[in-house]
C-alpha positions, 0 to 999 in steps of 0.5 A: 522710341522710333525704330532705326536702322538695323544691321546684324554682325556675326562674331567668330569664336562661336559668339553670339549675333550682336546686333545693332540698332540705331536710334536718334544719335545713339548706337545700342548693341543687343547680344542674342542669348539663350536663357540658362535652363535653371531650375534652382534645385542646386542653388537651393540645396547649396544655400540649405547646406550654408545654413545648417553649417552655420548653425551647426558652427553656432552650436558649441558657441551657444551660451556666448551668443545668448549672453552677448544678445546674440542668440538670434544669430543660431535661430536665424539660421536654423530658420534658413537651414527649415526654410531651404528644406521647404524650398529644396522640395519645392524646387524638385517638385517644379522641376519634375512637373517642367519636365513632365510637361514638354513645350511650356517651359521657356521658349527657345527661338528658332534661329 
């Protein structure tokens, strides 16, 4: 890719820089954006709690489920509901070692 010209514009309304850059016949506009700061301990924790509703709606339905051949359907989801546990405790533990150490998480650019 060859470089083209540059030329930054800045918004009102607090918006991002939008900077656009040409190259060959084609004008692509690149918006300079922060990282959202997610760890995933909430994302986690809410799809742990999905699971184990669904396996506990699953529950009183049990017997249907596995005459129908659908038992799986409730082991599936006490599986997510374990797994999102394990994922939950792994999620806090990145979460507290990221913030004990300052500096190595995500970069933020100095503009």
């Amino acid at each position: 890719m060859s470089e083209g010209k540059r030329r930054s514009r800045i918004h009102e309304l607090g918006r991002p820089d939008v900077t656009e850059i040409e190259i060959g016949g084609t004008t692509h506009r690149v918006a300079e954006v922060q990282p959202m700061d997610v760890d995933g301990v909430r994302t986690m924790t809410v799809g742990t709690i999905l699971w184990g509703f669904a396996a506990a709606a699953m529950l009183p339905f049990l017997g249907r489920l596995e005459d129908a051949g659908r038992g799986w359907w409730f082991w599936t989801a006490i599986a997510g509901f374990g797994l999102g546990l394990i994922g939950v405790e792994y999620c806090k533990v990145r979460r507290n070692a990221l913030r004990a150490r300052p500096g190595t998480g995500r970069r933020r650019s100095s503009t």
